[in-house]
N, C-alpha and C positions, 0 to 999 in steps of 0.2 A: 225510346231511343235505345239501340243497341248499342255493347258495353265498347264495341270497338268506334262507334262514333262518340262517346263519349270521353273517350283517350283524345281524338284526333283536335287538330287544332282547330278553335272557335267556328270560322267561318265552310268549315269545311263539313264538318261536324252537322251543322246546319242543315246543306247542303244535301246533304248524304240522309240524314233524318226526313229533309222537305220529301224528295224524290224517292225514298225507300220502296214504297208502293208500284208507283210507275218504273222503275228502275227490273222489279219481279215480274210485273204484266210484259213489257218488253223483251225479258228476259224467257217468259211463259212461253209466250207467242214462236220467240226464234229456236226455244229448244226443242220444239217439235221436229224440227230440222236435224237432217242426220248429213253432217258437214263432209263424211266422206263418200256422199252420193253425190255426182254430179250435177243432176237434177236440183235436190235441195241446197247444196253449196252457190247453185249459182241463183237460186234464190236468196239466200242471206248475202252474195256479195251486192245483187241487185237494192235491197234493201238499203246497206247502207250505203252506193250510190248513188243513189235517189235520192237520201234524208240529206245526205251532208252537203249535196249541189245546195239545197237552200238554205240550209244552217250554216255553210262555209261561206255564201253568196250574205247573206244576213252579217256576218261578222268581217267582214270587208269592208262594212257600212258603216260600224258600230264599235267597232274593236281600235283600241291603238293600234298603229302599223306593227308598234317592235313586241305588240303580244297576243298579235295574229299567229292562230294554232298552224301547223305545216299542213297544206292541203293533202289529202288521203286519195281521192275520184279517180286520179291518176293510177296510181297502184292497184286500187279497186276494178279496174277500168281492163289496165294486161292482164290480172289475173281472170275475169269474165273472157278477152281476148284468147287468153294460154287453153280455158275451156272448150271455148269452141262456141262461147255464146253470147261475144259481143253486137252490136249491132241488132241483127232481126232477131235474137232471143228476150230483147229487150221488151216493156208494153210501149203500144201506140202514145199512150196518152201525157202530156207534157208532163214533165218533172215538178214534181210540187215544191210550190215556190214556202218558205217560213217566213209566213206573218206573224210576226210578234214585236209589239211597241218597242221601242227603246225606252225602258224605265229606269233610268238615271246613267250615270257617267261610268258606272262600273256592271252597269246590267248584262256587258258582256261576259263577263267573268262567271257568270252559271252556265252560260253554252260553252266557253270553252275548259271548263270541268267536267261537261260531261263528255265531250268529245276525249279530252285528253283523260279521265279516269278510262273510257273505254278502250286503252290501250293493254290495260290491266286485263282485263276479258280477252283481247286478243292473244295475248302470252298464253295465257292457260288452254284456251282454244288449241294455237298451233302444238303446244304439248300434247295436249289430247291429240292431235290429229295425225300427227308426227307417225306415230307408231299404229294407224292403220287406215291410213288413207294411199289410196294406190302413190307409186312412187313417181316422184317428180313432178306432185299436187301442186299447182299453182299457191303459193302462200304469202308473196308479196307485202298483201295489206295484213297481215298479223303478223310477219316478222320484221314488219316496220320498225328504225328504230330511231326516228324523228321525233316521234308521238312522246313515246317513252322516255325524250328527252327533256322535249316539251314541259310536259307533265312535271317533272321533276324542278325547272325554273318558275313554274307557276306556282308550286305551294307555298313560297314564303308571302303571297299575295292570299291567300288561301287562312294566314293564320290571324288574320284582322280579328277582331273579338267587338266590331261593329256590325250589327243588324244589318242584314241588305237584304231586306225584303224584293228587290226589281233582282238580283240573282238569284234567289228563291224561285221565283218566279219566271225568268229565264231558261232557266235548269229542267223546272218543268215540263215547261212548253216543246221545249226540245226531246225531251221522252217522248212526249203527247206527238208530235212528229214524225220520230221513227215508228211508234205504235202504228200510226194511221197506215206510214208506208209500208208495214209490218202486213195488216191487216189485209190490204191491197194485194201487195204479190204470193200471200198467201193463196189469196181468196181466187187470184189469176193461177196459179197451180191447180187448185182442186179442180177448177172448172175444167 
């Protein structure tokens, strides 16, 4: 466990410890990507509208209504449009759906930690990209500021100091998720 998950509160802490591994492979995979090429940018917006159609479709299911995370697809969706690569830049093949159990009453709560931590990532992203990406880069989904609010009302739910091995677990599977679809539009690029 790193020192900064060991500060953080209980469950979050957790969380951050479980996912640490899949959190860097995800992170592996998308930094090969160079966010201010068109090309590659509209691979990573592709990615995460892929993952989150089924991860946000999944917690619709699963989620309390009043701590259902703000849908992202949208924003994700004009910024591919502002590109030039909505619609046919997209793949044929259907939008992969996230199978994952519902394991207990609070199992949503590691998928919408990982969504809303990934908000954090987008900050620093649009910083980075601010100062050399051609001007009037579509940026929409990373200077969201829904998420980042989100995020913010969720952590006092985040400092429970109870075991929730089904957000463990949840949290997971949602990396293992975007990996796949990581994996995927990558692998549709090279080719």
């Amino acid at each position: 466990m790193t020192a900064r998950c060991g500060t953080a509160p209980a469950l979050r802490a957790r969380l951050r410890a479980a996912t640490q591994d899949d959190h860097q492979e995800l992170d592996d995979a998308l930094g090969r990507l160079d966010l201010a090429d068109r090309h590659d940018y509209a691979c990573f917006l592709r990615v995460q509208s892929r993952a989150r159609i089924g991860v946000e479709s999944w917690l619709a299911r699963c989620c309390p209504p009043e701590w259902l995370p703000p849908a992202q697809t949208g924003l994700i969706e004009a910024d591919l449009a502002a590109l030039g690569c909505a619609g046919s830049d997209t793949l044929d093949e259907d939008v992969p759906a996230f199978a994952h159990a519902d394991e207990g009453p609070v199992a949503w709560l590691g998928a919408a930690w990982v969504l809303a931590g990934s908000s954090l990532g987008n900050r620093m992203m649009e910083r980075e990209l601010t100062g050399r990406a051609p001007e009037g880069w579509p940026m929409q989904f990373l200077r969201d500021e829904t998420m980042p609010a989100f995020f913010k009302a969720l952590r006092p739910l985040l400092a429970s100091d109870e075991i929730n091995p089904g957000a463990e677990r949840t949290a997971r599977a949602v990396f293992a998720h975007f990996s796949r679809e990581a994996d995927r539009q990558l692998v549709a690029i090279a080719a």
